[in-house]
C-alpha positions in Angstrom: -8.4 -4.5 22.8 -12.0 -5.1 23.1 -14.2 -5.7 20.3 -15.9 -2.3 21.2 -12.9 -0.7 20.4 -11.5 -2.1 18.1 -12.0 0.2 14.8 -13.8 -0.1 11.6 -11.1 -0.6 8.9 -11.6 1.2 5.5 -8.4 0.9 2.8 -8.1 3.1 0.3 -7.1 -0.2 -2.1 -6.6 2.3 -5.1 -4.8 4.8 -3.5 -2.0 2.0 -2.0 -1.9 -0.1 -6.0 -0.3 2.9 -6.7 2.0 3.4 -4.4 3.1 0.1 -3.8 4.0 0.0 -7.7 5.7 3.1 -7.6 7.5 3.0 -4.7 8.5 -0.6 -4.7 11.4 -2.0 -7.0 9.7 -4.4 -9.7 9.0 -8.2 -8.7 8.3 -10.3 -11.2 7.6 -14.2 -10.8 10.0 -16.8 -12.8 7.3 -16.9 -15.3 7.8 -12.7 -15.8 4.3 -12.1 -14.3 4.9 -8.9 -12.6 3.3 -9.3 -8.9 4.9 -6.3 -7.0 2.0 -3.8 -6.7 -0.1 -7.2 -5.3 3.1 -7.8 -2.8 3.2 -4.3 -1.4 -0.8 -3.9 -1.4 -1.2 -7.6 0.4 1.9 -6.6 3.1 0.3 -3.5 4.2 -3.2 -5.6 4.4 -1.2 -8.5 6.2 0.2 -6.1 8.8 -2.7 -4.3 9.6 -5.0 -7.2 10.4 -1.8 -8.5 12.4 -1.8 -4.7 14.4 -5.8 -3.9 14.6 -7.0 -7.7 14.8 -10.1 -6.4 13.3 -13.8 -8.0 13.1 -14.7 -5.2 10.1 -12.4 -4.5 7.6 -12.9 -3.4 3.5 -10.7 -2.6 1.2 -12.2 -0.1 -1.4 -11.4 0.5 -5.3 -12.2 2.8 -8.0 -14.9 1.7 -10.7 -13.7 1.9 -13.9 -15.1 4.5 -16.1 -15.8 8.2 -15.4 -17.7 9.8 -12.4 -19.7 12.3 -11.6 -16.8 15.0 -11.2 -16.1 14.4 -14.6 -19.1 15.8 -15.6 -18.5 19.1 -13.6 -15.2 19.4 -15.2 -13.9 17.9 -17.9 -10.3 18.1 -17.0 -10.6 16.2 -14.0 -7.9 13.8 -13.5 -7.1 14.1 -17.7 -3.0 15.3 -17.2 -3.2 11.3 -15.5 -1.6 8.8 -18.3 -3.5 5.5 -19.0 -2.4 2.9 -16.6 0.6 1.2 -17.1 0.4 -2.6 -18.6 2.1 -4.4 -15.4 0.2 -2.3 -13.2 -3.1 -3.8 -15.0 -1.8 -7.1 -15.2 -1.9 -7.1 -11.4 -5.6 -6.4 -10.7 -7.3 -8.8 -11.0 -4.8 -11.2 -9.5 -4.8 -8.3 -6.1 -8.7 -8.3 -6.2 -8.4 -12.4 -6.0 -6.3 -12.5 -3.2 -7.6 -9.9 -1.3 -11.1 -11.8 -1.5 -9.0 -15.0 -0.8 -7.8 -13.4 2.5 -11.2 -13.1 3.7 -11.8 -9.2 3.3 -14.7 -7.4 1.7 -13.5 -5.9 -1.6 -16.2 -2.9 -3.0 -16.5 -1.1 -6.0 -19.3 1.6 -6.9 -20.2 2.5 -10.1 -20.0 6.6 -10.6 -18.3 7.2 -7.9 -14.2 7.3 -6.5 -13.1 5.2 -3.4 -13.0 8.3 -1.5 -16.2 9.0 -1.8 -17.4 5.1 -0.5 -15.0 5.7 2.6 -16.2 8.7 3.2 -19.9 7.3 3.0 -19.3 4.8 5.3 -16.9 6.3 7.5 -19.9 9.4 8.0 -22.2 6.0 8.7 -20.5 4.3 10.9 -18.8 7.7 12.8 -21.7 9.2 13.6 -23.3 6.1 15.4 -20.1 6.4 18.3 -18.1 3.4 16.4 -14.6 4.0 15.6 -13.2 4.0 12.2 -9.7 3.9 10.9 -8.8 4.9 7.5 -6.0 3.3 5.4 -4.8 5.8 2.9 -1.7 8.2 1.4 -4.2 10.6 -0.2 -4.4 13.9 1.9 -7.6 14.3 0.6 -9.5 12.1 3.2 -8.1 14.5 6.0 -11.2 16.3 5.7 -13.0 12.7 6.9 -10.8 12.9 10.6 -13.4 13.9 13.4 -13.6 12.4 17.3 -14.1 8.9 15.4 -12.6 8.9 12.1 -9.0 8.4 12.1 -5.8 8.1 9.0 -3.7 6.1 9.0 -1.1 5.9 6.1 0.2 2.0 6.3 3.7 2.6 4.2 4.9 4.9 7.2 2.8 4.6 9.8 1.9 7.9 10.2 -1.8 8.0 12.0 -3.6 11.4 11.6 -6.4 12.2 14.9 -7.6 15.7 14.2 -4.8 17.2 16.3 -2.6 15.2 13.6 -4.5 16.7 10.9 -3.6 20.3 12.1 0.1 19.3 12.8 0.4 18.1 9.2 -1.3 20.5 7.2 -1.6 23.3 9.4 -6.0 23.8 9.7 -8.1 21.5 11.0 -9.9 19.0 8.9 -13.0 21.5 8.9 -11.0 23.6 6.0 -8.8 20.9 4.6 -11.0 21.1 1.4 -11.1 24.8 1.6 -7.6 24.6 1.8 -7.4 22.4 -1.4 -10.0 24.3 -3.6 -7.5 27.7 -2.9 -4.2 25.9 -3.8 -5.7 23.0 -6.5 -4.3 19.3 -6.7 -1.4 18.7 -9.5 -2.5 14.9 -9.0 -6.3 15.4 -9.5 -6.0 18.0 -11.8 -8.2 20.4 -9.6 -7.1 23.6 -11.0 -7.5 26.0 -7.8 -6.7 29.9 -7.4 -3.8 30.4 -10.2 -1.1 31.9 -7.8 -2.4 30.5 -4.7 0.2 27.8 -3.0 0.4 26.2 0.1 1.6 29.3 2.2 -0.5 31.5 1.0 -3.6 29.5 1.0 -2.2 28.6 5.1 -2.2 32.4 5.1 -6.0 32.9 3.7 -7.5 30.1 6.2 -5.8 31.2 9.5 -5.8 34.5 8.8 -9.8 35.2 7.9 -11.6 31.8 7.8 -12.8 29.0 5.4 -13.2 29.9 1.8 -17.0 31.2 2.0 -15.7 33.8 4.7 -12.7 34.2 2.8 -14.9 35.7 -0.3 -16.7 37.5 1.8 -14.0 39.8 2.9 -12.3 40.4 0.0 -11.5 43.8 1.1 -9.9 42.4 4.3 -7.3 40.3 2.5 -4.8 43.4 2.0 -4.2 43.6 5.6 -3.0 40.0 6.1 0.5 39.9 7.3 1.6 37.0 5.0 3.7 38.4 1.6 2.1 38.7 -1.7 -1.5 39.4 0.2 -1.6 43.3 -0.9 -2.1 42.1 -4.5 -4.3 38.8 -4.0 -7.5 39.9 -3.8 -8.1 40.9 -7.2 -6.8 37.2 -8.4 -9.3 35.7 -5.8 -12.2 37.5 -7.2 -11.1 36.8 -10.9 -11.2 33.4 -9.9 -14.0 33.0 -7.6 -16.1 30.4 -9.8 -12.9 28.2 -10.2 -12.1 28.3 -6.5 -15.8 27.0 -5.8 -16.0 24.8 -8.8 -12.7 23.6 -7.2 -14.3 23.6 -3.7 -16.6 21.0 -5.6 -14.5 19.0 -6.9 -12.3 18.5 -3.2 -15.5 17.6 -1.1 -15.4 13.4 -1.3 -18.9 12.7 -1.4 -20.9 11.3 2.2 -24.6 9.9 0.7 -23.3 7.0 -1.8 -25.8 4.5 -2.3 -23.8 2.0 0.3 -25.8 -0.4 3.0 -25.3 1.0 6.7 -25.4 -2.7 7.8 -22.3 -3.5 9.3 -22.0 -6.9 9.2 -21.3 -6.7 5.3 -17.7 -5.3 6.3 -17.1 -8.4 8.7 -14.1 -10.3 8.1 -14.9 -13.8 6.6 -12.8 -16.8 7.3 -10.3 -16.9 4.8 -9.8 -19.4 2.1 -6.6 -21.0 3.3 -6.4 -23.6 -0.2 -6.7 -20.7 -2.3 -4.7 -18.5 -0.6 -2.0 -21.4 -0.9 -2.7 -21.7 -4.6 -2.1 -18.0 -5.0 1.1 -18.1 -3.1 2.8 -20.5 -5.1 1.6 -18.9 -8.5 2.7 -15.6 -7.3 5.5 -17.0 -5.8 5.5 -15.6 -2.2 7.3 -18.4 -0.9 7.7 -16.6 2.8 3.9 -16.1 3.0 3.3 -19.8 1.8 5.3 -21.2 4.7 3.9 -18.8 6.9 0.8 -20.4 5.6 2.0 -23.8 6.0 2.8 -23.7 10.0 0.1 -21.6 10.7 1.0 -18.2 11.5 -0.1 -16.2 8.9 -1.9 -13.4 10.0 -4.6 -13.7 6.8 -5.2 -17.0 7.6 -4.7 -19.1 11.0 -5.2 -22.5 10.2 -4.1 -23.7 6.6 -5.4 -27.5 6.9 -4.1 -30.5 6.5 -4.6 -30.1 3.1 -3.0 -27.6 1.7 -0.2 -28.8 3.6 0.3 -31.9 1.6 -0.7 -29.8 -1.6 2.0 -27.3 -0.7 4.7 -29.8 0.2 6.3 -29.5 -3.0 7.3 -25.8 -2.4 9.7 -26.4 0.8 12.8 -26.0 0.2 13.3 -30.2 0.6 12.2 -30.5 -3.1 14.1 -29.0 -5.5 13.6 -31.1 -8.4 14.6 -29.5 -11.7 17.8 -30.6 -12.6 20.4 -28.0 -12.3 19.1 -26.6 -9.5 20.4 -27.3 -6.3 19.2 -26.6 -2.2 22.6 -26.0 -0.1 22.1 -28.2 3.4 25.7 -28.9 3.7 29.4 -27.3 4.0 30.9 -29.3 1.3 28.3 -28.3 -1.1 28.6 -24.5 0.0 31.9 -24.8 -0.3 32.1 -26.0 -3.8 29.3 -23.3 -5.0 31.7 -20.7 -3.6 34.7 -21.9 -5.4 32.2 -22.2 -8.7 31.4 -18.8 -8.3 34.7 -17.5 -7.8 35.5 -18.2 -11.3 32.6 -17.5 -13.2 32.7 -14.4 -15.2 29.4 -12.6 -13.4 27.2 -14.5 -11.0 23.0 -13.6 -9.7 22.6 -12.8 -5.8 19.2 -12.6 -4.0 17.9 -12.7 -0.3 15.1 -14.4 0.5 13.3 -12.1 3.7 10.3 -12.9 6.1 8.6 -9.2 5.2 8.7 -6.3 2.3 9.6 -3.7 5.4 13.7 -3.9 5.5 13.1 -2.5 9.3 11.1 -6.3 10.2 12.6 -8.3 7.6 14.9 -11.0 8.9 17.6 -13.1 6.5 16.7 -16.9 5.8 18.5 -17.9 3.1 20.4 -16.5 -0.1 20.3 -17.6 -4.0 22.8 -17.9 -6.7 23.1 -18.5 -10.0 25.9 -18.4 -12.9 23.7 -19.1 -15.8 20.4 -20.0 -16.8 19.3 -23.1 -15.8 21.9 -23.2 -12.8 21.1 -21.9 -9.6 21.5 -23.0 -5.7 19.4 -21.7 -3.2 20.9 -22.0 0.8 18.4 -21.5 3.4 19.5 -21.0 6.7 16.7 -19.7 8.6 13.6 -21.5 7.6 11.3 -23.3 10.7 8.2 -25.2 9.8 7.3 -28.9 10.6 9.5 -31.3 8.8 12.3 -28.5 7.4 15.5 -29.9 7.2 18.8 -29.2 8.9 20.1 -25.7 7.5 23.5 -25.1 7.3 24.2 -21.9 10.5 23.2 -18.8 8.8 26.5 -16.9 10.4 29.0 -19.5 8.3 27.0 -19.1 5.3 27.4 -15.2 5.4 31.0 -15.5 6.2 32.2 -17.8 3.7 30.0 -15.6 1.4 31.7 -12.3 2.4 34.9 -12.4 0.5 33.3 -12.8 -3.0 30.0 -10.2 -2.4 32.6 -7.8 -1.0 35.1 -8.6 -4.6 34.6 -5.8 -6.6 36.7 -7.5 -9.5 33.7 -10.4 -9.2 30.8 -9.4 -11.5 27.2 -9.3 -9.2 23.9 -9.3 -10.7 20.6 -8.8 -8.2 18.0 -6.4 -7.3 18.7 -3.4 -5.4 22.0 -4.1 -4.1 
């Protein structure tokens, strides 16, 4: 892909803290720090500067504070609960990493993440440059034209206007139209009462966008769709809401953003700090990815974070107690160990989040606190050691993870 076409990145970073914390089991470091929200936010980040290889990329956050929809209505976004302790915990360490990585992180004051994207995304469109939107929020379907196109990371679905029909059945030209008739449970943008999905389908393809829609009031009895005899009356007891609704759905295009590109370029990322945030989080796959070079954040980690980072192979296990597996007799005598201990810990250590790419390189155990063995078997970086072959490991392991009078304790199993 040449550098001409290769698209303008904009991530919805607020919409995908979220998500990742909801929709990924809880990860928390040895230390209890919680640190899956960052995980799931950095993978998706990691993966699309591995697919797109892109020269401008930003990831874009909410401000803290109210904004100006707030001030047209009050109930905006006020059914949302405060946000969870772990879930704040793990901002500021996200914002740090991200900026570690070597992306452009922006926040504006007054205004929602949509609203930025959109800003730059109208920018950027209408000079003939592509643009690619990271996001799960349907809202920023109404952004999709010839240059602007979605692209939710956590499934891979990409939205093109075409998409944008397919998926929501109009075209992004009444995808707020379509919102300010049926409302937003999430944003607490109240709509038409009554007015759901089909019917607000029905409404658009049968007379038009919501202005026409209101202009025909007498029409809407002769749509084919069920419940439209009865609907026009609601629509014109409700015709402020459905605007002030209208309002509320239309992310905002003329924030006070520079149109100077080269603020979204990629900066050469910090390979000692991403290191140092590695280890403290305790992504251990992304720190040896670091180590040999091939992470996609971050080509070349130096000599010196190598010899910084040294400690963390899985050579030096040093606390006593703890114990790295290179060889059959010590396997062996971990299995027997655990055969007869009244419940035992199991975990996997994977190269990726995404069990469809992950790959296996080692397990852990552990029968009380303070006694553990970890056995790798698939780990490749200058200097690992010899690793016992990871398809004897999983069969001597078989017979006891498949024991169901053997007590297990792990995540997700």
């Amino acid at each position: 892909m040449s550098a001409a076409e290769k698209p303008i990145i904009l991530v919805d970073g607020s919409s995908y803290l979220y998500r990742a914390f909801h929709a990924l089991p809880p990860l928390v470091t040895s230390s209890g720090q919680p640190t899956g929200a960052v995980r799931g936010v950095a993978a998706m980040l990691r993966k699309l500067i591995k697919d797109y290889d892109p020269q401008y990329m930003a990831v874009i956050f909410d401000a803290k504070g109210k904004t100006f929809r707030d001030e047209m209505f009050e109930e905006y976004k006020s059914q949302r609960p405060p946000m969870p302790d772990d879930l704040r915990e793990q901002v500021t360490p996200l914002h740090d990493l991200i900026r570690a990585m070597g992306l452009p992180l922006i926040i504006e004051d007054g205004v929602e993440a949509d609203d930025v994207i959109g800003t730059y995304a109208r920018i950027f469109g209408s000079q003939g440059k592509p643009v690619l939107i990271s996001t799960g929020d349907k809202d920023m379907a109404q952004l999709v034209t010839e240059q602007v196109t979605l692209i939710n990371t956590m499934n891979d679905a990409l939205y093109d206007i075409d998409g944008v029909k397919k998926k929501f059945g109009v075209g992004p030209e009444l995808i707020i139209d379509f919102l300010a008739l049926m409302g937003d449970k999430v944003d607490n943008i109240p709509g038409v009462p009554g007015v759901g999905e089909k019917t607000a389908l029905g409404l658009l393809q049968g007379l038009g966008s919501l202005e026409t829609i209101y202009d025909n009031l007498d029409k809407v009895a002769d749509l084919s769709f069920r419940g439209a005899k009865t609907l026009g009356k609601k629509l014109e007891d409700n015709k402020e809401m459905a605007f002030l609704s209208y309002q509320l759905a239309t992310i905002k295009l003329d924030c006070d953003v520079s149109d100077d590109l080269n603020e979204l370029k990629l900066q050469t990322p910090d390979a000692e700090k991403l290191a140092e945030y590695y280890r403290s989080l305790e992504f251990k796959g992304w720190l040896s990815e670091l180590l040999e070079g091939q992470d996609p954040a971050a080509e070349d980690a130096g000599k010196k974070v190598e010899l910084e980072a040294d400690s963390e192979s899985v050579q030096s296990i040093d606390k006593e107690g703890y114990e790295t597996v290179l060889d059959e007799t010590a396997l062996n005598a971990w299995i027997d160990a655990l055969k007869n201990a009244d419940v035992f810990a199991f975990d996997t250590e994977t190269t990726s989040l995404n069990y469809m790419q992950a790959e296996l390189v080692g397990v852990s155990v552990a029968m009380e606190a303070g006694k553990a063995a970890y056995i790798p078997f698939g780990h490749n970086y200058p200097g690992a050691p010899d690793q016992l072959d990871k398809q004897f490991v999983l069969d001597a392991m078989k017979p006891i993870l498949e024991d169901d009078n053997l007590k297990k304790v792990g995540q997700n199993l």
